[in-house]
C-alpha positions as CSV (number, residue, x, y, z in Angstrom):
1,X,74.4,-3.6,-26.5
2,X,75.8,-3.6,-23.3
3,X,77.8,-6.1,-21.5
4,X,78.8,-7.1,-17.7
5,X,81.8,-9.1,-16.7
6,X,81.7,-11.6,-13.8
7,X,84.4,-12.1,-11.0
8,X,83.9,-15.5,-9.6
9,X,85.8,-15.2,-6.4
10,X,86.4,-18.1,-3.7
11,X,85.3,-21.7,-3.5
12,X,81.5,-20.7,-3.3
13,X,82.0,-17.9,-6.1
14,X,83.5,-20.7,-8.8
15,X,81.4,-23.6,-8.2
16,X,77.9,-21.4,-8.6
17,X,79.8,-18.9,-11.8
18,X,80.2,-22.3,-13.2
19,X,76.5,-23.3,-12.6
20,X,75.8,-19.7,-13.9
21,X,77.6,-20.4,-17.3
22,X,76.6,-23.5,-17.8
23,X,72.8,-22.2,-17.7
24,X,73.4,-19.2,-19.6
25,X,75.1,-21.3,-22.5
26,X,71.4,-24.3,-22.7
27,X,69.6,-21.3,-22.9
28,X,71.6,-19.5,-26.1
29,X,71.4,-23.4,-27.5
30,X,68.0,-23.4,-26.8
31,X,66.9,-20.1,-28.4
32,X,69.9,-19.7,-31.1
33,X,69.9,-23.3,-32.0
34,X,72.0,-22.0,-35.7
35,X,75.0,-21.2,-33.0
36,X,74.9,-17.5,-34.7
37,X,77.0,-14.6,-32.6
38,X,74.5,-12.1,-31.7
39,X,73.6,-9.2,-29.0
40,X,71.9,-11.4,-26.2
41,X,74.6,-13.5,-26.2
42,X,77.8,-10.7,-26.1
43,X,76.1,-9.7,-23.0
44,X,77.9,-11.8,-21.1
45,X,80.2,-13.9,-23.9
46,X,83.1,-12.7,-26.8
47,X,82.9,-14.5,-30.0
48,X,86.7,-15.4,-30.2
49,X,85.8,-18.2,-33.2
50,X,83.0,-18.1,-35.6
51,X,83.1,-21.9,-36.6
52,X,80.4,-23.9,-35.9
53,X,80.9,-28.0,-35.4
54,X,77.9,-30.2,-36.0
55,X,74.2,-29.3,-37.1
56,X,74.2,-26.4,-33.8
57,X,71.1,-28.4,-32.2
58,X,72.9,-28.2,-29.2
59,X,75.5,-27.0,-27.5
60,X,78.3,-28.5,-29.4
61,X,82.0,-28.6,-29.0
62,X,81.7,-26.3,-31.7
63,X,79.6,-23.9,-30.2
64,X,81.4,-23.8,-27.0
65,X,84.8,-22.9,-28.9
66,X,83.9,-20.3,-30.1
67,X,82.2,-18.5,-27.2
68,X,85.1,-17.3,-24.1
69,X,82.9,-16.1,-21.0
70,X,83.4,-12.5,-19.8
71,X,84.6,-13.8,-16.5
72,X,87.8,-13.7,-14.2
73,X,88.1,-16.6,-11.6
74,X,89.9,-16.4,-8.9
75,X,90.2,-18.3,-5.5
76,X,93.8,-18.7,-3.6
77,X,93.5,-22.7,-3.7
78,X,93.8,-24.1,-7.2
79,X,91.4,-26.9,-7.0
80,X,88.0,-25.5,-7.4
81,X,89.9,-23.5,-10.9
82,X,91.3,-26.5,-11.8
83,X,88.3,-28.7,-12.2
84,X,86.7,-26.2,-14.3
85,X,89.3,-25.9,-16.7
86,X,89.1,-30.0,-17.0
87,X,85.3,-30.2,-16.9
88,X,82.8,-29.9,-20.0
89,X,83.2,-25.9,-19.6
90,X,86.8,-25.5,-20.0
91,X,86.9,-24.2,-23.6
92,X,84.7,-21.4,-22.7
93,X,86.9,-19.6,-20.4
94,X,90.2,-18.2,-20.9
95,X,93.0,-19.6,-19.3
96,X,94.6,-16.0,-19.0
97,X,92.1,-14.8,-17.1
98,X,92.4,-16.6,-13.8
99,X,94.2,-16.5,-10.4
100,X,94.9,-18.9,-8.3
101,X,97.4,-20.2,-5.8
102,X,98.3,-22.8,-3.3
103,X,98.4,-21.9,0.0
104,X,94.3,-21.1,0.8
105,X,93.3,-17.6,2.7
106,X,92.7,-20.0,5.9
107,X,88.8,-19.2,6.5
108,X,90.6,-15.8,7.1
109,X,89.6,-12.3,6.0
110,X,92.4,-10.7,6.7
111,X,94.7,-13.4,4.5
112,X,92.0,-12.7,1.4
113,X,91.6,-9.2,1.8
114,X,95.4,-7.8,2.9
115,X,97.8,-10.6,2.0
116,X,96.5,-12.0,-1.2
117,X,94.8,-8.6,-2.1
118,X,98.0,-6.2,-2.0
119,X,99.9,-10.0,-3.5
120,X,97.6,-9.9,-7.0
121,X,96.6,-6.4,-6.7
122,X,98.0,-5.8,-10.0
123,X,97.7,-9.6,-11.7
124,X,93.7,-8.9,-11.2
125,X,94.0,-5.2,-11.9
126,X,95.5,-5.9,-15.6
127,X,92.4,-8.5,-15.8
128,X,90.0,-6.2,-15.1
129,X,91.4,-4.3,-17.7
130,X,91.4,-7.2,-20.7
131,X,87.9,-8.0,-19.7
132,X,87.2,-4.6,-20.3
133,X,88.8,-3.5,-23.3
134,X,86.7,-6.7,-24.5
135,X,83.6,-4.6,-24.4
136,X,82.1,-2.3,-26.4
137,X,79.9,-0.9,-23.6
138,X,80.4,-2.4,-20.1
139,X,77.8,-1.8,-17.7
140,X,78.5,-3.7,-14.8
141,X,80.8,-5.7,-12.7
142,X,79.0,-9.0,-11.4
143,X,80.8,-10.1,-8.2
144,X,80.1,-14.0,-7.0
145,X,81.7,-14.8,-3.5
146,X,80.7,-16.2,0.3
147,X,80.5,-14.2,3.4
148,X,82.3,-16.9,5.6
149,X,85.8,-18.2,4.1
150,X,88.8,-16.4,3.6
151,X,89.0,-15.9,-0.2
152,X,85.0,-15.1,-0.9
153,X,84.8,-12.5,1.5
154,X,88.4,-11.1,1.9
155,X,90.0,-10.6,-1.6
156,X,86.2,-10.5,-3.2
157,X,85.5,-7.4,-1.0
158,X,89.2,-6.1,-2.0
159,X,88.4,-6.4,-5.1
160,X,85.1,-4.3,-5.0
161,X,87.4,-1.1,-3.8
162,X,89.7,-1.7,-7.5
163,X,86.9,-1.7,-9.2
164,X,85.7,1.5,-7.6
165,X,89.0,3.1,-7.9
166,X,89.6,2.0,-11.2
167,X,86.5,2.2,-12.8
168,X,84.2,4.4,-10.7
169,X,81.5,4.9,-13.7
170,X,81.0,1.1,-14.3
171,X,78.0,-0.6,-11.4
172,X,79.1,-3.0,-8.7
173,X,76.8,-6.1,-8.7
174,X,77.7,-8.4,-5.8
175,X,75.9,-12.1,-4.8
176,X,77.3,-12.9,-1.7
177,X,76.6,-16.0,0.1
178,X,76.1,-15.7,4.1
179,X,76.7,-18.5,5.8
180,X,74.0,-20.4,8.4
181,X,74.1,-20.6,11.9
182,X,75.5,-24.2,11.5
183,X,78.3,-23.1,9.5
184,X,81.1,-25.7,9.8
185,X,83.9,-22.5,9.7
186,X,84.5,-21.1,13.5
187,X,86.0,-17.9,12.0
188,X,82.6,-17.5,9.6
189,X,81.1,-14.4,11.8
190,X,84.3,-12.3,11.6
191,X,84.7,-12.7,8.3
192,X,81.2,-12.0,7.4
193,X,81.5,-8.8,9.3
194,X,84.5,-7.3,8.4
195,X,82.8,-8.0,4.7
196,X,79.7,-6.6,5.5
197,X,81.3,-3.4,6.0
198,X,83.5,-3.7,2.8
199,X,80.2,-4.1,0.7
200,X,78.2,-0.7,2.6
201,X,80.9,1.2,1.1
202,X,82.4,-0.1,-1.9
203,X,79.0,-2.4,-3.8
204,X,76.6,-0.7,-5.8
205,X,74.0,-3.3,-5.1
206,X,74.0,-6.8,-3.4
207,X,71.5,-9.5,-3.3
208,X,72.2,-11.3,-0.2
209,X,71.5,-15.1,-0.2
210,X,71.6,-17.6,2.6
211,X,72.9,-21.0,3.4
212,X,69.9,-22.5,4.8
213,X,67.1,-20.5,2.9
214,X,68.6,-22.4,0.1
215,X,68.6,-25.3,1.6
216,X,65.0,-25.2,2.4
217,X,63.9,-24.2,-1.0
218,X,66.5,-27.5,-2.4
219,X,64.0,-29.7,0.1
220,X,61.0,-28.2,-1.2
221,X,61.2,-29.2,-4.9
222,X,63.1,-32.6,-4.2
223,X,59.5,-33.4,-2.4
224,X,57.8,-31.9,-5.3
225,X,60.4,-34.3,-8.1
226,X,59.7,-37.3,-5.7
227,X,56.2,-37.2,-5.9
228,X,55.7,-36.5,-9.6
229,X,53.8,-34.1,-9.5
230,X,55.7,-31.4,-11.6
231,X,52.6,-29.9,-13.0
232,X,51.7,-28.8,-16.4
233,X,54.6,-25.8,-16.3
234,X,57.3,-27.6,-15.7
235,X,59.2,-30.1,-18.2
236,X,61.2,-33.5,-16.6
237,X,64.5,-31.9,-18.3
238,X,63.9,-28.4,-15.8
239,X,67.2,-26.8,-14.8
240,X,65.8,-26.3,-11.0
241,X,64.3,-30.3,-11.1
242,X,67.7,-31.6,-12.5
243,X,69.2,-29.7,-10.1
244,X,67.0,-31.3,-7.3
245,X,67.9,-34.5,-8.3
246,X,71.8,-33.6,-8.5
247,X,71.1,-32.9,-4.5
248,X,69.4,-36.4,-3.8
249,X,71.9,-38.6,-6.2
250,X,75.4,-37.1,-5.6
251,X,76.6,-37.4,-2.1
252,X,80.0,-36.0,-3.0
253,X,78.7,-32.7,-3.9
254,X,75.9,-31.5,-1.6
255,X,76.1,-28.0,-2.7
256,X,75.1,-28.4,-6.4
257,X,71.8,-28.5,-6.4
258,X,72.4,-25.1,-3.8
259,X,74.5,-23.7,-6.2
260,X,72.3,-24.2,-9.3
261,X,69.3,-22.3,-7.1
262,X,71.7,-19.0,-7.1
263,X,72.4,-19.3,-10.9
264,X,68.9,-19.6,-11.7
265,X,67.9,-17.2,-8.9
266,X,64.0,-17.5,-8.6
267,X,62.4,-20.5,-11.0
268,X,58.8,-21.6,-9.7
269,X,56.8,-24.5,-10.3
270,X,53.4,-22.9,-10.3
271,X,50.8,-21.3,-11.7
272,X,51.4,-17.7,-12.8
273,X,49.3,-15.5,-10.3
274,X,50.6,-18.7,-7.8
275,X,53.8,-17.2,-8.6
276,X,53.6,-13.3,-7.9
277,X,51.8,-14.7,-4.3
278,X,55.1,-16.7,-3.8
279,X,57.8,-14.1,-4.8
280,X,56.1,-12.3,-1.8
281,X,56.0,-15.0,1.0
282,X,58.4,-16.3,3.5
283,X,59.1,-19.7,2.0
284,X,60.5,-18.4,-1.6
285,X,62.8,-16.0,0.0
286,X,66.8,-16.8,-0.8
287,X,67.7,-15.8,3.1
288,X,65.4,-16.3,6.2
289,X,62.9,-13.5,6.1
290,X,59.1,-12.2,5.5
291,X,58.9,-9.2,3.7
292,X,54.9,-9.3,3.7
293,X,55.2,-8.5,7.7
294,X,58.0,-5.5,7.0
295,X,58.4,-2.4,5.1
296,X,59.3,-2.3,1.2
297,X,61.6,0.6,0.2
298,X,61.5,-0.8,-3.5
299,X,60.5,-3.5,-5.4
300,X,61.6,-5.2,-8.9
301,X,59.2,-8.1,-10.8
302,X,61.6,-9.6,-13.8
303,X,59.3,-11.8,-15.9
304,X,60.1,-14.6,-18.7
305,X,57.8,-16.2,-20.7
306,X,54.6,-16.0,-22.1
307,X,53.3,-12.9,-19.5
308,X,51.2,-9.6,-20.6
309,X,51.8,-6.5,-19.1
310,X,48.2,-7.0,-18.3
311,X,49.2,-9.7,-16.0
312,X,52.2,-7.7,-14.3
313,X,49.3,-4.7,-13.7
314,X,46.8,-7.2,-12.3
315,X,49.1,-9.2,-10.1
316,X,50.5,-5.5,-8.3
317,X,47.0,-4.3,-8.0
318,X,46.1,-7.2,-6.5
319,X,49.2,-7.7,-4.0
320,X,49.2,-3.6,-3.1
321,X,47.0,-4.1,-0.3
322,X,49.0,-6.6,1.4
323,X,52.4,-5.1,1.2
324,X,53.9,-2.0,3.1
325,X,55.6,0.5,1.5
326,X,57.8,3.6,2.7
327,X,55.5,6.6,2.6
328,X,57.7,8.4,0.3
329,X,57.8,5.5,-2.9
330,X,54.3,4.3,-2.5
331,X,54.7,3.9,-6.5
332,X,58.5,2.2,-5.9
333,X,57.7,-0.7,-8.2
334,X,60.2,-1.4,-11.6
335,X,58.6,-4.0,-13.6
336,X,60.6,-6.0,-16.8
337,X,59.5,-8.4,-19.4
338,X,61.6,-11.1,-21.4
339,X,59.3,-13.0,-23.6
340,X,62.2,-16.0,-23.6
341,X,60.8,-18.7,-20.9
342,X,64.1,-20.5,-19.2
343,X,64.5,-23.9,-20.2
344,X,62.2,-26.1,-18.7
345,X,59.7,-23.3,-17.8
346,X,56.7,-21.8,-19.7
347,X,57.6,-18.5,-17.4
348,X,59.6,-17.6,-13.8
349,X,59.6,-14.5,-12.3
350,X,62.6,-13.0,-10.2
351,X,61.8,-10.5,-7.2
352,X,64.9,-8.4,-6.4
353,X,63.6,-5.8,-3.1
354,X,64.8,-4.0,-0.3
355,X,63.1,-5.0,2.7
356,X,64.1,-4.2,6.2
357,X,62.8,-7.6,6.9
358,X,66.6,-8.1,6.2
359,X,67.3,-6.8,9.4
360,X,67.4,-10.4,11.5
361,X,69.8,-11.4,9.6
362,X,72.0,-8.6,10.2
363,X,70.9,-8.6,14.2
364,X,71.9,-12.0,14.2
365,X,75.0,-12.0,12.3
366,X,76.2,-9.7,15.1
367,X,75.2,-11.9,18.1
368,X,77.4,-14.4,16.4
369,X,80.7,-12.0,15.9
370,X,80.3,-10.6,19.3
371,X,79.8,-14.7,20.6
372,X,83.3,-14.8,19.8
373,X,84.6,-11.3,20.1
374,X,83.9,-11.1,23.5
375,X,86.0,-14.5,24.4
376,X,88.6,-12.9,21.6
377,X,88.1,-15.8,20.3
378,X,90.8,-16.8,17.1
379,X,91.5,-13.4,17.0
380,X,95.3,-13.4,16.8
381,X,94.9,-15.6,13.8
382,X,93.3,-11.6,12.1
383,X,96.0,-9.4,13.9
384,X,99.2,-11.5,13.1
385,X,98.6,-10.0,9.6
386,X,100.3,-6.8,8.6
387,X,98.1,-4.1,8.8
388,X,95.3,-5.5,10.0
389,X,94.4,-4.6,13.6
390,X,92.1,-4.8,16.4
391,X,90.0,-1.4,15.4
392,X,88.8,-3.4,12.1
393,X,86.9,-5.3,13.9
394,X,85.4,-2.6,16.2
395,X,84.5,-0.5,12.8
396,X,83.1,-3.2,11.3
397,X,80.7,-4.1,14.0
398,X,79.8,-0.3,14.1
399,X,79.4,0.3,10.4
400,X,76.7,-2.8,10.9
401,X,75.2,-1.5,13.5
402,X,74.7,1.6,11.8
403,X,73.0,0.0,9.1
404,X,70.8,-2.3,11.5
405,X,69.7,1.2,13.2
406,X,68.7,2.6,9.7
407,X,66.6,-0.1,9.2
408,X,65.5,0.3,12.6
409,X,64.2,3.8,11.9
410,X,62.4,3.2,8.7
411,X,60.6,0.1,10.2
412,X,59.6,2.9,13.3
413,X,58.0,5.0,10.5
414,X,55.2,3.2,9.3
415,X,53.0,5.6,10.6
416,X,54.5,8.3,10.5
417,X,53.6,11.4,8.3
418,X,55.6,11.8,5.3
419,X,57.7,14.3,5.6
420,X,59.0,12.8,8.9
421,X,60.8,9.9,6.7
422,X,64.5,10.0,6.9
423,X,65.6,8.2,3.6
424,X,67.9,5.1,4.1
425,X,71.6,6.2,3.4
426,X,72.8,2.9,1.9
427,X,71.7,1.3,-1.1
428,X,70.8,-2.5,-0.6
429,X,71.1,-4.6,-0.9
């Protein structure tokens, strides 16, 4: 069986690993309700005790003892890390696998990424390594982290280059969270950029998530909770409605319902060929874009529940005609089926594709670091940090730029014969 290990990184990377663990341990109670060690759950847990408190209905003390997460939290300000350990999770993670310190990165990439990076190089390196030795086959590295503070996108994308170097056979899986055009931190579009170019080189894979898509979607189903109207598919105890109502009820914490959307990805409230329509459209998409009205260079469909194969067939066939696919991978579907529903849910599907419809989010990430790169804006905040220098920010702006022309060329091909088709270097993403 294989197994991943995830690296919450940041504020943002905690708080939604947290909601991530949490979800992953109702749904063990929920199928496993004996509390019994097996493959699904080493996937992403170690069995450290193999006592079992109470009748293992739910998820007891009991249970939760003797499960540690595969995970490594880190964020340079302790208070994120510090109300996790004295929250209802604390006894699933280990308390020697964390970093944290007290001073903050300063909404600044260069303090994450060449300060505190080159600081707990080798703190997260030996880690890495426990985590590791923990597995009996590890497949992949999930990395949680923002775009826009310091931390998220400065030692998470540091850390994606030790895991390359130090173990180059095992996949780089990154969710990172780009911030919205509102975003509250100035320094937001530097850091995302100078990110951006750490994830082209160093990530296997990233599934890019924004801000205010989530915050839309949050909307959305607290309309659909107020109104009753859950329909027959979804139970009052839902993970994404509970969550909804976490977003209405508690002021404090704004981003918990947002958070709880990442863990659980893609959840839908509808009916089933409802929800193939909606992985597809505009208003179910976790940043601002409509892939209908671009070009597809792949697609995946992960199903739970009570779906056929029959029903995965049917629902392509039928979608096919309405979406555009590079000319060379005209058959670039992956299709997987878990016949486990998520709590709360009789099925849910999850759409992970690369779409140049990605592009305006990119374009306009840029018009946002140039804003301020112009004025030089906050820049000596970046360049009064040993080795960091003006020319990483011109690289990272070209290495963007490069990949917004990429897309630029396969969206120019969609006419074009098919042995005309360059083949997009990079592998998003």
């Amino acid at each position: 069986m294989t197994q991943s290990v995830v690296v919450q990184v940041g504020q943002c990377g905690n708080q939604i690993g947290c909601c991530f663990w949490d979800l992953a341990l109702r749904e063990h109670a929920t199928v496993n309700q004996k509390g019994i060690y097996d493959e699904a759950i080493s996937s992403f847990f170690r069995n450290v005790d193999t006592r079992v408190v109470g009748d293992g209905s739910s998820i007891s003390k009991g249970i939760i003892r003797s499960l540690k997460a595969r995970a490594v939290l880190v964020d340079m300000e302790e208070g994120v890390v510090n109300e996790i350990l004295q929250g209802p999770l604390r006894d699933v993670f280990d308390s020697k696998q964390l970093i944290t310190d007290i001073s903050g990165s300063g909404n600044n990439w260069a303090m994450g990424h060449k300060v505190f990076g080159s600081l707990y190089r080798e703190q997260i390196l030996e880690k890495l390594r426990k985590s590791a030795e923990h597995c009996d086959c590890l497949q992949c590295f999930f990395i949680i982290h923002s775009m826009g503070g310091g931390t998220g996108s400065g030692f998470g994308t540091f850390l994606l280059k030790v895991l390359e170097d130090e173990f180059p056979e095992v996949y780089r899986f990154v969710t990172a969270v780009y911030p919205s055009s509102e975003d509250d931190v100035i320094t937001s579009p530097y850091n995302s950029l100078l990110a951006m170019k750490e994830l082209n080189e160093h990530a296997d894979c990233v599934l890019p998530v924004d801000n205010q898509s989530l915050f839309d979607i949050i909307s959305k189903i607290d309309l659909v909770v107020s109104s009753g109207k859950l329909g027959p598919l979804v139970k009052p105890d839902s993970l994404v409605t509970s969550g909804a109502r976490a977003f209405k009820k508690q002021h404090k914490k704004p981003f918990d319902a947002m958070n709880n959307i990442v863990a659980n990805l893609l959840l839908h409230l509808t009916r089933l060929d409802q929800m193939f329509s909606d992985a597809f459209s505009k208003d179910h998409q976790l940043i601002q874009a409509d892939p209908k009205h671009s070009l597809y260079l792949a697609c995946a469909l992960m199903v739970r529940g009570n779906v056929q194969i029959s029903d995965l067939r049917r629902n392509i066939e039928r979608l096919k005609p309405s979406l555009q696919f590079v000319s060379w991978n005209q058959e670039g579907w992956k299709t997987s089926l878990c016949s486990v529903p998520p709590v709360g849910h009789s099925h849910s599907l999850l759409a992970l594709a690369n779409n140049t419809c990605v592009k305006p989010t990119f374009i306009e990430l840029r018009e946002r670091f140039m804003r301020l790169y112009k004025k030089k804006a906050h820049l000596h905040h970046y360049l009064q940090v040993e080795g960091m220098e003006e020319s990483c920010f011109t690289e990272a702006v070209s290495s963007l730029s490069a990949l917004i022309e990429e897309y630029d060329q396969l969206d120019a091909t969609k006419s074009v014969p098919v042995e005309s088709v360059p083949r997009l270097s990079v592998a998003v993403k």
